[in-house]
C-alpha positions in Angstrom: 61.0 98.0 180.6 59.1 98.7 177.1 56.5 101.7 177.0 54.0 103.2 174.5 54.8 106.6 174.9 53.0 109.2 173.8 55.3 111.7 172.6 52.8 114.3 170.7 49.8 114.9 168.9 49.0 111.2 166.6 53.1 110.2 167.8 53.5 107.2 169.7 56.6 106.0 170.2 58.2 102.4 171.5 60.9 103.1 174.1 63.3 101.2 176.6 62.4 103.1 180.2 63.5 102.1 183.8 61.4 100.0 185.9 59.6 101.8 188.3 60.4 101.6 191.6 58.1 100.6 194.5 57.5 98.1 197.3 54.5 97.0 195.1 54.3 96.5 191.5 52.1 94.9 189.0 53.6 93.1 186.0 50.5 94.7 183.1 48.6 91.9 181.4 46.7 94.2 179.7 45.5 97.6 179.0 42.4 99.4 177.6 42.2 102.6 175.3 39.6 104.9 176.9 38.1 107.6 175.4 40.2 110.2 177.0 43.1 108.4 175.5 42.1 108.6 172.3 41.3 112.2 172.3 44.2 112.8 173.5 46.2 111.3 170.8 44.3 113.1 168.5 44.0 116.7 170.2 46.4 116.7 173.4 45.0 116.9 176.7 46.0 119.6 179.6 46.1 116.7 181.9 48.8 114.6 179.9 51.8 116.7 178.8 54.2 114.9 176.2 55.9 112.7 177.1 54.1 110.3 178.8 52.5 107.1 179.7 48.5 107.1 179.1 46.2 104.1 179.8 44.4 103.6 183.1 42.1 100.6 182.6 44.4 97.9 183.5 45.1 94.7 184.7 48.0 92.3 185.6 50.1 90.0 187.9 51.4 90.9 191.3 55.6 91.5 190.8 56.2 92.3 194.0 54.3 93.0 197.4 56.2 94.5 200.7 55.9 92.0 203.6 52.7 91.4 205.6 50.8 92.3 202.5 47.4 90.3 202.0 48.8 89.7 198.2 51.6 87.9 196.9 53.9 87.6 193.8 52.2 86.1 190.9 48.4 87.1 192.3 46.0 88.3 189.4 44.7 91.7 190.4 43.0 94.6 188.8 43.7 98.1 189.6 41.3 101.3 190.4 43.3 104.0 188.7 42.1 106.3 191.8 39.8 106.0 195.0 38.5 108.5 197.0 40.1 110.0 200.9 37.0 108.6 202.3 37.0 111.7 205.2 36.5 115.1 203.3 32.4 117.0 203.3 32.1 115.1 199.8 32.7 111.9 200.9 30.8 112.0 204.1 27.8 112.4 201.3 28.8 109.7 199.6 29.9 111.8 196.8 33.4 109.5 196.8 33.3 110.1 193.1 33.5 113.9 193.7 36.2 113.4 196.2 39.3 116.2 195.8 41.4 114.1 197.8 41.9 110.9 195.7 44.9 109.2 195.7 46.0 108.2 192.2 47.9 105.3 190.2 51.1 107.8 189.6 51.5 105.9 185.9 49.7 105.3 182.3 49.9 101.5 181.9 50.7 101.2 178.6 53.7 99.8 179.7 55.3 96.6 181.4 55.0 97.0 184.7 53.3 99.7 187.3 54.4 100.9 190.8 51.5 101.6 193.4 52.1 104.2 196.2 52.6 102.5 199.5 49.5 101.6 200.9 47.9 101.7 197.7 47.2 97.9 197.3 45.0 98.3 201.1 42.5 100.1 198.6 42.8 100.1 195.3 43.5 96.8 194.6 41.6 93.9 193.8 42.0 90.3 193.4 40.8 88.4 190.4 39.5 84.4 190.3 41.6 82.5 188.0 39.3 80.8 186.2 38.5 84.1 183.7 39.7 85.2 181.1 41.8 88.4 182.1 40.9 90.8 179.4 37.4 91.0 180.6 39.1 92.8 183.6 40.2 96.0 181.7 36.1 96.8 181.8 36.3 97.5 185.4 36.6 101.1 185.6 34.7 102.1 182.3 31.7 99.6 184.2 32.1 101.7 187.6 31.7 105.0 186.1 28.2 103.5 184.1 27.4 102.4 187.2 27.7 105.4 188.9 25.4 107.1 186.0 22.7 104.6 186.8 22.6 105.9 190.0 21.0 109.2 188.7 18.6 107.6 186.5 15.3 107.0 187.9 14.5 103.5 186.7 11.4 102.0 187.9 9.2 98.9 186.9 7.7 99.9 183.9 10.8 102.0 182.8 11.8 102.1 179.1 16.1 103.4 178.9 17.1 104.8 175.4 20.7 105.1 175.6 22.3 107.7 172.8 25.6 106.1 171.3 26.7 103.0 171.2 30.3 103.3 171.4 32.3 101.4 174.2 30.5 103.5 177.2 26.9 103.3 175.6 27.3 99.7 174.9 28.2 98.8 178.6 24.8 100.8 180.1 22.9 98.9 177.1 24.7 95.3 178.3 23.9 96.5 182.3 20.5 97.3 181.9 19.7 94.2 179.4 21.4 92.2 182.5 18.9 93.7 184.6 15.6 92.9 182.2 14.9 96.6 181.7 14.1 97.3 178.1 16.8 99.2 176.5 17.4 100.6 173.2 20.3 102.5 171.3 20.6 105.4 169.1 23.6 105.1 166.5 24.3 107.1 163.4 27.0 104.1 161.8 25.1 101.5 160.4 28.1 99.2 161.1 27.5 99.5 164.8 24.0 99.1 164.6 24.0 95.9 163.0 27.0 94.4 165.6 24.5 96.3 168.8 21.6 94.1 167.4 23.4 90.9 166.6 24.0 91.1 170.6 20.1 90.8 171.2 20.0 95.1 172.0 17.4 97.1 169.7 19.3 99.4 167.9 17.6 102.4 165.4 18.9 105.3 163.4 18.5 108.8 164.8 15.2 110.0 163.4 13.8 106.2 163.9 13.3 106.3 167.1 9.7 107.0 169.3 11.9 109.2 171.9 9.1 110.3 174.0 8.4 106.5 174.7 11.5 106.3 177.3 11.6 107.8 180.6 15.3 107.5 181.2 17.5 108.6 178.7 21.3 108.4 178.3 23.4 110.7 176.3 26.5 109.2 175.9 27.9 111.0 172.7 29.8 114.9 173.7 27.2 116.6 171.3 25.6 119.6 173.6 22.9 119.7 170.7 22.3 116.1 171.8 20.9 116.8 175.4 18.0 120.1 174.1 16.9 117.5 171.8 16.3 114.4 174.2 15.1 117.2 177.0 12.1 118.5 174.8 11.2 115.1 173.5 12.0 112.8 176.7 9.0 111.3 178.0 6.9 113.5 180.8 9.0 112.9 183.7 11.7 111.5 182.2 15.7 111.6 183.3 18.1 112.9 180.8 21.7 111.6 182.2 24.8 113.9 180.3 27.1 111.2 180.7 30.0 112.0 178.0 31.7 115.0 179.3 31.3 118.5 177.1 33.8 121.0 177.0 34.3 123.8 180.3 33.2 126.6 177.8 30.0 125.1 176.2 26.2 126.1 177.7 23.1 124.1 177.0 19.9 125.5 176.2 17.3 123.6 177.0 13.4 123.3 176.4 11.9 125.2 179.7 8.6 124.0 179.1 9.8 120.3 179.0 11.1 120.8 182.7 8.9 122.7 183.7 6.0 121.6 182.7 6.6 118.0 181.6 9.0 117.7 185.0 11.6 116.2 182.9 14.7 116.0 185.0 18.4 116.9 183.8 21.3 115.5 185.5 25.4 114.7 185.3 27.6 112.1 186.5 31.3 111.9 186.9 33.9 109.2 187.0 33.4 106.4 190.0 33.5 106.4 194.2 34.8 102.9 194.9 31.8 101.6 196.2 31.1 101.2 192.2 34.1 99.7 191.2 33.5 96.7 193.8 30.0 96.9 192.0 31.4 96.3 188.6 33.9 93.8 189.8 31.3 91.5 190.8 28.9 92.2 187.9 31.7 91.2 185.4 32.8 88.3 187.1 28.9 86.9 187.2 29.1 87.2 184.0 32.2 87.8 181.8 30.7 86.5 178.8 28.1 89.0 178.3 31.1 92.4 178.7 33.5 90.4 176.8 31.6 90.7 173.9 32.4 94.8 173.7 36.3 94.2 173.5 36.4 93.3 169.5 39.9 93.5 168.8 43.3 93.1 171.3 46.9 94.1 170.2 50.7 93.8 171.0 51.9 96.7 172.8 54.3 97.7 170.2 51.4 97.5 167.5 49.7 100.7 169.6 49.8 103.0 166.7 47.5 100.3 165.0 45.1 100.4 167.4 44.8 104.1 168.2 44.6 104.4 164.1 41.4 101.6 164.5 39.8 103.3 166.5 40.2 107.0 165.0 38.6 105.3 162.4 35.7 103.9 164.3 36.1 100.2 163.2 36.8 99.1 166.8 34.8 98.9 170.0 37.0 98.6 173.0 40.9 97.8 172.0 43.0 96.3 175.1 46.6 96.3 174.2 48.8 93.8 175.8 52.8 94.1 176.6 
């Protein structure tokens, strides 16, 4: 079969590999570049040694299904790249996200086809109407994981959300929360984005432009520690400041005391997705496809991958699904 494989820092390469082997397999119909994807390309990542397959935010046709199984050949599913043991102290708190027990999609899908463990499908796979468009579908996991942020946010009835970044994961808690009817706003340096953000109906400002101490729940979805000690001390009293984008192990923050302290604003962290979200964001998409659609601006061939890594180094690209 034909894979993207990425063979080093900014090297991708096109190469013939063997079809994986498995009782179930899903032909790819398409694949999104996450964050963590791109900075790998760009920097490496201890988690994905060269050479390798990334891409987890996939989805495609059944190939092939053991017997007795609820799906069959030719079914449109999308794939959780992990779920959670469902047993262990974390998940018995319904900290699934949390879980050190997941069981994981053993493959990037930047490729043609996928192999699931046995069992997998029981899980972590989901079936897809027909009468969508499928590229929608690659939004699943990036919506689960905003979904689980919202979860830590304390959003009320007269709540005001400011949401720091507007790049793919940004865009999607501005799109869920202007789903909702909760007033929502975006803070973005490149005036490029800000003028595509407002053309979909979000207010977007300029940092520095912004009254941030009229928003009680605030989202930092940029990796800028400096970021979060700035929201903290000017967050409304009792605001929630979520760190969504992940910092580096090494880095400390230093935040206002008086602010939480005094002004009770709250600081808080989320991580990835339980699958409790994923059915979530499943459901949310397929209510209403055209509204998410709207954040995948450009799609390309598999073999044009370079491209679209390139596109999005330079930030001219929202979310890129490539598609073997």
């Amino acid at each position: 079969m034909k894979a993207l494989m990425y063979t080093g820092i900014e090297a991708l390469e096109m190469q013939d590999i063997q079809q994986p082997e498995g009782e179930f397999l899903v032909k790819v119909a398409g694949c999104g570049i996450c964050g963590t994807d791109l900075k790998t390309y760009l920097k490496g990542h201890h988690f994905f040694k060269p050479p390798t397959i990334l891409g987890h935010e996939f989805y495609g046709h059944v190939a092939r299904a053991p017997q007795g199984s609820s799906f069959k050949p030719g079914d449109r599913v999308v794939v959780a790249p992990y779920y959670e043991c469902g047993a262990c102290g974390h998940c018995q708190r319904d900290l699934g996200q949390l879980c050190p027990s997941k069981d994981y999609v053993p493959s990037g899908a930047f490729c043609e086809y996928v192999a699931l463990p046995a069992g997998y499908e029981h899980k972590g796979v989901f079936a897809l109407p027909s009468d969508t468009e499928g590229l929608v579908f690659t939004l699943v996991e990036p919506l689960a994981c905003v979904l689980n942020g919202t979860e830590h946010l304390k959003v009320g009835k007269h709540s005001k959300v400011l949401i720091v970044g507007s790049g793919p994961m940004g865009t999607l808690f501005a799109f869920y929360f202007q789903a909702q009817g909760v007033p929502v706003a975006v803070v973005e340096p490149n005036q490029e984005r800000r003028e595509t953000v407002s053309r979909w109906g979000i207010e977007c400002h300029a940092p520095g432009e912004v009254d941030i101490a009229a928003y009680d729940n605030v989202v930092i979805a940029v990796n800028k520690a400096e970021l979060v000690a700035e929201y903290v001390a000017k967050a409304a009293d009792g605001a929630t400041v979520l760190v969504f984008s992940g910092l580096k192990k090494e880095e400390t923050l230093v935040l206002d005391s008086y602010a939480i302290h005094y002004r009770e604003v709250s600081v808080t962290g989320s991580f990835g997705y339980a699958l409790k979200h994923f059915g979530k964001a499943l459901d949310l998409i397929c209510a209403d496809p055209a509204r998410y659609r709207r954040l995948i601006t450009h799609s390309f061939p598999l073999e044009d991958g370079r491209k679209a890594f390139e596109l999005l180094k330079l930030g001219k690209a929202f979310k890129i699904v490539l598609v073997p």
